[in-house]
C-alpha positions in Angstrom: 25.4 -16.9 14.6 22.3 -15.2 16.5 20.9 -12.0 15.1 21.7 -9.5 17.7 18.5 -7.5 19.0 18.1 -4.3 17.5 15.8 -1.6 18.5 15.9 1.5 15.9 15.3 5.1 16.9 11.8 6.6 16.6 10.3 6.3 13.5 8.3 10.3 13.2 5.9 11.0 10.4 3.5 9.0 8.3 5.0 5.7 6.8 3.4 4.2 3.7 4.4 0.7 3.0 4.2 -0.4 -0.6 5.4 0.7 -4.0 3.6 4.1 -4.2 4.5 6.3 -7.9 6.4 9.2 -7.1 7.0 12.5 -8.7 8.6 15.7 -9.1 12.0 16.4 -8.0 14.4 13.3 -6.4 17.2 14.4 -3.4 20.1 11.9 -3.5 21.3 11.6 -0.1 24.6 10.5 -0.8 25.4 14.3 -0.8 23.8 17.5 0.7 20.2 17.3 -0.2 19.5 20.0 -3.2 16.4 20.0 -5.3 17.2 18.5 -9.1 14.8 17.9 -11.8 15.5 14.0 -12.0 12.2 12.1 -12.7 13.2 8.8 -11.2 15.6 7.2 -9.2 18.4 5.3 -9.8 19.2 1.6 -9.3 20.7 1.2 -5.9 23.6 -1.1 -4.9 22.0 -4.3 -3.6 23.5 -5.0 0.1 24.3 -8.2 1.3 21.6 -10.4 1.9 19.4 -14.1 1.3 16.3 -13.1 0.8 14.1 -10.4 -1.5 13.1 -6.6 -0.4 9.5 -6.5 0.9 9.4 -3.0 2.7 11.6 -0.5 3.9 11.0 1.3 7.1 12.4 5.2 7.8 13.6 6.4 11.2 13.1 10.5 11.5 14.5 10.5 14.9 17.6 12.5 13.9 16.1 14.1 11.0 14.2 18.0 10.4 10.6 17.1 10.7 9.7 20.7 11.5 10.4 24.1 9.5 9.5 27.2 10.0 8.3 29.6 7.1 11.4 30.2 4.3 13.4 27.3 6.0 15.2 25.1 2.8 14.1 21.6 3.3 17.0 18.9 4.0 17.1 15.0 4.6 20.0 14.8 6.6 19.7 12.4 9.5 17.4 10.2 7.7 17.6 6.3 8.8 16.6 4.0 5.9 16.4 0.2 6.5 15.5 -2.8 3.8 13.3 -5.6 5.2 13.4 -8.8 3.2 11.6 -11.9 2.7 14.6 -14.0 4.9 13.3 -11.9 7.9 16.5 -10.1 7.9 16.6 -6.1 7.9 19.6 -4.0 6.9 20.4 0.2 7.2 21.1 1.1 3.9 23.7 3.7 3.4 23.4 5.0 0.0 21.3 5.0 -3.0 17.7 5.8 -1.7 15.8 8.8 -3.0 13.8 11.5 -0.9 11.7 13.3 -3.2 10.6 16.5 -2.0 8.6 17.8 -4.5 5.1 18.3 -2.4 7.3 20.7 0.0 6.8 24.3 0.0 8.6 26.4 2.7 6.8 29.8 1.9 3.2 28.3 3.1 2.8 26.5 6.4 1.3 23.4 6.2 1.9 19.6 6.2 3.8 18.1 3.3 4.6 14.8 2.6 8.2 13.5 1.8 8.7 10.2 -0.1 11.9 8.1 0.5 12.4 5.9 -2.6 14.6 2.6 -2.8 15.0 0.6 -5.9 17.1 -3.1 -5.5 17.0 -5.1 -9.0 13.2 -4.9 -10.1 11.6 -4.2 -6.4 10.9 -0.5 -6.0 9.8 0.4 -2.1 8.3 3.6 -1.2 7.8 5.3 2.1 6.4 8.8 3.2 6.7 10.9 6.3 5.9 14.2 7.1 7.4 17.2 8.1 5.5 20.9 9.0 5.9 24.4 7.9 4.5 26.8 10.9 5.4 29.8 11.4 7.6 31.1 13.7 5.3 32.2 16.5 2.9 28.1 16.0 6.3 26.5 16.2 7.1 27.9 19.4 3.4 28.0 20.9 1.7 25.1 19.8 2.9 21.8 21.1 2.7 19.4 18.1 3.4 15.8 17.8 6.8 14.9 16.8 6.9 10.9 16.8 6.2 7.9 19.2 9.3 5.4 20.7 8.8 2.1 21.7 10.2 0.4 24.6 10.2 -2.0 27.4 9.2 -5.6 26.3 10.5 -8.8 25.9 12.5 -9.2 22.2 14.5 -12.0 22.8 12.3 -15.2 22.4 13.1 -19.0 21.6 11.5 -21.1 19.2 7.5 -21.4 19.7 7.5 -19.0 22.5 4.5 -16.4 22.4 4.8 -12.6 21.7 5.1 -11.2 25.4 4.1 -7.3 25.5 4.7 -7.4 29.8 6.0 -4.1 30.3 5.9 -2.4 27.0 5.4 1.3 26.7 4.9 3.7 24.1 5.8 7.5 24.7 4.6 10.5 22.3 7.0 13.0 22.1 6.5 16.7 21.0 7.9 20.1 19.4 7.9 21.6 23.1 10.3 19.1 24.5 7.7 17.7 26.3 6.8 14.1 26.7 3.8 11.5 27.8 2.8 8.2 27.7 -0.1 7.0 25.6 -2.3 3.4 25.4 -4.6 4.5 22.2 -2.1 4.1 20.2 -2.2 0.9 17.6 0.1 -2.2 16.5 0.8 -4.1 14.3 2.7 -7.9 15.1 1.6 -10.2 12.1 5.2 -10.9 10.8 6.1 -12.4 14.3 6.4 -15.9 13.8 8.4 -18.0 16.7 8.2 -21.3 14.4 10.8 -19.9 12.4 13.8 -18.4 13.3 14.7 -15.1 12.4 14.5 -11.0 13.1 10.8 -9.9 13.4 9.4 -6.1 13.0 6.7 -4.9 15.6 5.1 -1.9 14.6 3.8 0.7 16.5 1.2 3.4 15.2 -0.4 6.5 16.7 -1.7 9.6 15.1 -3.2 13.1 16.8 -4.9 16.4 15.5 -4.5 19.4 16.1 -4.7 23.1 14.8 -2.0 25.1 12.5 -3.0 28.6 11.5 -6.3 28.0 12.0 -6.5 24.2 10.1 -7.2 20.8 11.8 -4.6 18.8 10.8 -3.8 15.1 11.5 -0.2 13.8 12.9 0.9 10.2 12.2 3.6 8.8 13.0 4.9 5.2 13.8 8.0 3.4 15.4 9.4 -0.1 15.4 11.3 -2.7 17.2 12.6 -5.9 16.0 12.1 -9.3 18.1 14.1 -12.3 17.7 14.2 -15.5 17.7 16.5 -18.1 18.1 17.8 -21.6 18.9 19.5 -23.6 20.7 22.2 -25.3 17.9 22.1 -29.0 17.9 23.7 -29.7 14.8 24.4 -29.1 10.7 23.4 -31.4 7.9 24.4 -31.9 4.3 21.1 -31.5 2.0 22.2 -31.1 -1.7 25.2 -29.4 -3.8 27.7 -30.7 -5.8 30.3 -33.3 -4.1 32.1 -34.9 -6.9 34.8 -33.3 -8.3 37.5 -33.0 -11.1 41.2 -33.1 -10.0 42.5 -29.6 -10.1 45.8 -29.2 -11.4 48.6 -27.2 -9.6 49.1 -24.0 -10.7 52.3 -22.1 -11.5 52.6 -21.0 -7.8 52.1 -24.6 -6.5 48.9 -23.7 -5.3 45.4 -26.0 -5.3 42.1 -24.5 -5.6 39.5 -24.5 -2.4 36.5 -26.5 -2.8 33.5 -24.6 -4.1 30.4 -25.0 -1.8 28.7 -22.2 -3.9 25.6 -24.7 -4.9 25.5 -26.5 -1.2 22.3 -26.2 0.8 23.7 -26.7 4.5 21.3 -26.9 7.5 21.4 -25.9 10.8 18.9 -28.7 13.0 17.7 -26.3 16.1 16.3 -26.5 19.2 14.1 -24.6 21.5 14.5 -24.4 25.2 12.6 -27.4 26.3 14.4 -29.0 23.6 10.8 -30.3 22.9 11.1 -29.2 19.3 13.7 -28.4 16.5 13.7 -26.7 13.3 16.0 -26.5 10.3 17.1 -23.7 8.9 19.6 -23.0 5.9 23.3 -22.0 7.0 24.8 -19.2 4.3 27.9 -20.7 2.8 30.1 -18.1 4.1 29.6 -18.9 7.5 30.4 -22.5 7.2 34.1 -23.5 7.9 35.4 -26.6 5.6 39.2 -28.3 6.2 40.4 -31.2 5.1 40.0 -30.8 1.5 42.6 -31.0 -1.6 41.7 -30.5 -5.3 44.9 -32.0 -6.0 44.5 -35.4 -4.8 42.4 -37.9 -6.4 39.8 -40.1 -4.6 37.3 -39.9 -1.8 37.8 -37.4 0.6 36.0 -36.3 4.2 36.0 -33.1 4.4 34.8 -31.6 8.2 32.3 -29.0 7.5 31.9 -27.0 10.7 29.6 -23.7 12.0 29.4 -21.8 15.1 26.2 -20.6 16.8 26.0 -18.3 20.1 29.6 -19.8 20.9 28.6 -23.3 20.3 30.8 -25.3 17.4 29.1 -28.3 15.4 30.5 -30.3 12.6 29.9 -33.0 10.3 31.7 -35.3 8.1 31.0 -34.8 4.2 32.3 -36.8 1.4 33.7 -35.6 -1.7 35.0 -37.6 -4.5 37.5 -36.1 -6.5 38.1 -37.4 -10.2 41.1 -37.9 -11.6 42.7 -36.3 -14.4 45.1 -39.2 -16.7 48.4 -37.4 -17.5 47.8 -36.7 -20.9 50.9 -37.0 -23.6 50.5 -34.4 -26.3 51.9 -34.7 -30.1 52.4 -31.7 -31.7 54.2 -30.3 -35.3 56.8 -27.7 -34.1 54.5 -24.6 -35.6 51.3 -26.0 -33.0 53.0 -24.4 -30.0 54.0 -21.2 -32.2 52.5 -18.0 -32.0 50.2 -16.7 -34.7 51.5 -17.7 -38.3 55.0 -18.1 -36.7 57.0 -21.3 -37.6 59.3 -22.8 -34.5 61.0 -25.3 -36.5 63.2 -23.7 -39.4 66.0 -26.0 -40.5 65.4 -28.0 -43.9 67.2 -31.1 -42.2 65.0 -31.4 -39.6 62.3 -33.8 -38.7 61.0 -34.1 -35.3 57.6 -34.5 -33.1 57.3 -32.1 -29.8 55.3 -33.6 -27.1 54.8 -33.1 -23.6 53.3 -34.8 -20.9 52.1 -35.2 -17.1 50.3 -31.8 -15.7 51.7 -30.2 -19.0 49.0 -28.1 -20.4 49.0 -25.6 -23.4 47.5 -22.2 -22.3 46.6 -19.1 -24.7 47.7 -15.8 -23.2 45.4 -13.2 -22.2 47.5 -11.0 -24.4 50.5 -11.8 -26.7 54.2 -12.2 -25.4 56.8 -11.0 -27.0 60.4 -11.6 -27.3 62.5 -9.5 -29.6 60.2 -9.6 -32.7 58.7 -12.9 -32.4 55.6 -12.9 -30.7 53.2 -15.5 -29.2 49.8 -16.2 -28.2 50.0 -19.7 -26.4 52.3 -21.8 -23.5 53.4 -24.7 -22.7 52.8 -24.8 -18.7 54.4 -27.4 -17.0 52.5 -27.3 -13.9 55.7 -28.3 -11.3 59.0 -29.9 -11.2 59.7 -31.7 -14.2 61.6 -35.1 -15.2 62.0 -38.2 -17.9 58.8 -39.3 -16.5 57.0 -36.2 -15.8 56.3 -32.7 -16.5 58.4 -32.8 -19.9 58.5 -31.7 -23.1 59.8 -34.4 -25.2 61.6 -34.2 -28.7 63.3 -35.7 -31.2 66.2 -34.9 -33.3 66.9 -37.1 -36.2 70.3 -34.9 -36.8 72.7 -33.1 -34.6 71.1 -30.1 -34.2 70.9 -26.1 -32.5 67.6 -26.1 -29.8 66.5 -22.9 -28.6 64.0 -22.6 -25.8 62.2 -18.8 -25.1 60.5 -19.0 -21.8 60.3 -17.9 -18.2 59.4 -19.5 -14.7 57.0 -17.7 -12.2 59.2 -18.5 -9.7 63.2 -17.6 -9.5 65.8 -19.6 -9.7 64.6 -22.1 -11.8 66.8 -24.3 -13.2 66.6 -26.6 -16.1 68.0 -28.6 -18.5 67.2 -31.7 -20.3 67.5 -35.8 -20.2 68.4 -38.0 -22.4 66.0 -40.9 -23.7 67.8 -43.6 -21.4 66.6 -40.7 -17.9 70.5 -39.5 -17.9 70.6 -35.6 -17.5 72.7 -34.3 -20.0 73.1 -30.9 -19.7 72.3 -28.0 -18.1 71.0 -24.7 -20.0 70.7 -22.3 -16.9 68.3 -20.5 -15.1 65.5 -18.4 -15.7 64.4 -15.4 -13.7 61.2 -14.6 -12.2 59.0 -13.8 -15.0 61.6 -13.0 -17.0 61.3 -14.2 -20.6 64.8 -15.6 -21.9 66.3 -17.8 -24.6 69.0 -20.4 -24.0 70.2 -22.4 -27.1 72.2 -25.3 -26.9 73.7 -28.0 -29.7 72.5 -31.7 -29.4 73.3 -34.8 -31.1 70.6 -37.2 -32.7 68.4 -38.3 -30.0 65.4 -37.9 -28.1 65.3 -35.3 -25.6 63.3 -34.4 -22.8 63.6 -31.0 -21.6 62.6 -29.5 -17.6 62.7 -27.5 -15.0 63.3 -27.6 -11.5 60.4 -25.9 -10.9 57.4 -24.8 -13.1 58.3 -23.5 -16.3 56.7 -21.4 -19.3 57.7 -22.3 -22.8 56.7 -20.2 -25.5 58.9 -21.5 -28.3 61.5 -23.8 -29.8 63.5 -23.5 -32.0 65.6 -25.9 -33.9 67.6 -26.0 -36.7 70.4 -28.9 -37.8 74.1 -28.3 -37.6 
């Protein structure tokens, strides 16, 4: 959706853009600024954004930019934003660094105060001033206290020049008092209406004057962001993955979404004479997708849809989905065991466990436990089960005692088994939520296929012969 047009508050002091060493003592803002004796900064939580940090801009406005002699130094109010290379620009809450090292509030002067931001491997530095005076200068001598920007045009559409009609810059200063001023500089080369996006203007002026006695020289500088946008005219597919394995349904019935985390999705634009349009890429999150299901196998158009300034656009995007053949597992009774654990324990008895369908054999994150067996992997039936599905099949070449331990997520499920011919033959019960429980029935010779009416959790068998 359109950025929205931001204009920051003044911008007072000297602003050095670039990655300028620091030392001597770091504040961390996150708290009440005290001196500490920490040589660097810390890593700071990366906020969210597309593109790399090129600069980072600080806004005085609401900040002490002026002390008097003895007065303790403090960076609350400070404004910190990130610019990156995607044009965009963010306020970042936490993790900067003022050092205030170069301050000394027994000796008037001017001092300069580093803010310090750190995101992966880009450290950005940027300095200010603030004034020591004593009490008498700061109340007699008007000095500069920072510039604001106002006035223009920021809103612009695609290839439509800078316009400055109406723009004024005002100095403001420690006596309250305020005027306007023309010799002041700019600075407008990252404008750049081919491209969408938020722009910074900057703004420069600096002044001297006398403190005790010495000239010094006030800078300071200010900003406003421009613009532009688009008129939407559509979205289209470029690249990312669209062919995809069947998912199978997890013990809560549910399908997993389709994952657009590789897709490169553009938005076609135009400008206002609709003369021109330009493409730019649309992040994932803000694009809308329906009509998908892991679950089902085939081709599948899915509608991909995104909203700019109140106007909806979609398109239609295939995506293949592979299937997954039902897969009928053999297994000796002791391969669905826990660790060194034998299921099977009669010396009469001979059988072959296997399952198919969506049956899979999971390991635990942690072992399961039921009186003092314990065990490391499932069988996970993945839904209702059947003579034809879901199942897990054995034989019994002897009447014989079966014991199943397991548990459904969901309650109430019942189960039981058929026989080879698809008859149900009995029912054992039904588990509990999550609960782990053992039902043990007696079978003839036969082949057996055991289920549930809903997705069940086996985590042993065990048989032994009459």
């Amino acid at each position: 959706m359109r950025a929205k047009k931001i204009v920051l508050p003044i911008l007072a002091g000297l602003v050095l853009v670039g990655s300028a060493s620091c030392r001597g003592t770091i504040v961390d803002t996150t708290t009440t600024p005290v001196n500490t004796s920490s040589p660097t900064p810390s890593t700071s939580v990366a906020p969210k954004h597309n593109g790399a940090l090129t600069d980072i801009l600080v806004s005085t406005n609401n900040a002490v930019t002026s002390y008097v002699l003895g007065e303790e130094f403090s960076a609350n109010g400070l404004i910190v934003n990130a610019v990156y290379s995607d044009n965009s620009i963010e306020t970042i809450r936490e993790g900067f660094r003022v050092d205030s090292s170069e301050f000394n509030s027994k000796i008037a002067g001017t001092y300069n105060i580093h803010v310090i931001y750190i995101e992966g491997q880009i450290r950005k530095t940027c300095t200010y001033q603030v004034t020591v005076a004593s009490l008498l200068d700061s109340l007699t001598v008007p000095y500069l206290l920072g510039i604001n920007a106002s006035g223009m045009k920021l809103d612009y559409g695609i290839n439509e020049q800078l316009d400055t009609t109406g723009l004024v810059v005002t100095a403001t200063y420690s006596d309250g008092s305020e005027k306007a001023i023309t010799n002041f500089t700019t600075d407008y080369s990252r404008f750049n209406s081919k491209d969408m996006g938020t722009y910074m203007l900057k703004f420069s002026y600096s002044e001297d004057y006398s403190l005790n006695g010495k000239k010094e020289t006030k800078l300071s500088e200010t900003f406003l962001l421009a613009t532009v946008d688009g008129i939407i005219a559509g979205i289209q597919f470029k690249s990312g993955t669209t062919t995809l394995e069947q998912d199978t349904i997890g013990p809560d019935g549910t399908m997993t979404s389709i994952d657009t985390s590789d897709w490169v999705v553009e938005g076609v634009f135009y400008d206002a004479t609709y003369s021109t349009t330009v493409t730019k890429a649309i992040p994932n999150d803000e694009l809308v997708i329906t009509g998908f299901n892991s679950g089902s196998a085939g081709v599948q158009k899915v509608t991909v849809s995104y909203t700019h300034n109140g106007t909806k656009v979609t398109l239609k995007q295939d995506i293949t989905v592979t299937a997954i053949e039902a897969p009928t597992y053999t297994f000796n009774a002791s391969d669905i065991a826990g660790e060194d654990r034998t299921l099977a324990t009669a010396e009469q008895f001979d059988s072959i466990i296997e399952f198919g369908g969506k049956c899979q054999v999971k390991n635990e994150n942690s072992p399961k436990t039921f009186g003092d067996l314990s065990f490391t992997k499932r069988i996970q039936t993945n839904g209702k089960g059947s003579s034809t599905a879901n199942y897990i099949k054995f034989t019994l070449t002897s009447d014989s005692v079966v014991a199943i331990i397991g548990r459904s997520p969901k309650a109430a499920t019942e189960i039981g088994f058929y026989n080879e011919a698809g008859t149900a033959v009995t029912s054992t019960g039904t588990y509990s939520a999550n609960d782990i429980m053992k039902y043990k029935y007696t079978l003839a010779a036969g082949t057996y296929y055991f289920y549930g009416t809903q997705a069940i959790q086996v985590y042993g068998i065990q048989i032994w012969s009459k």
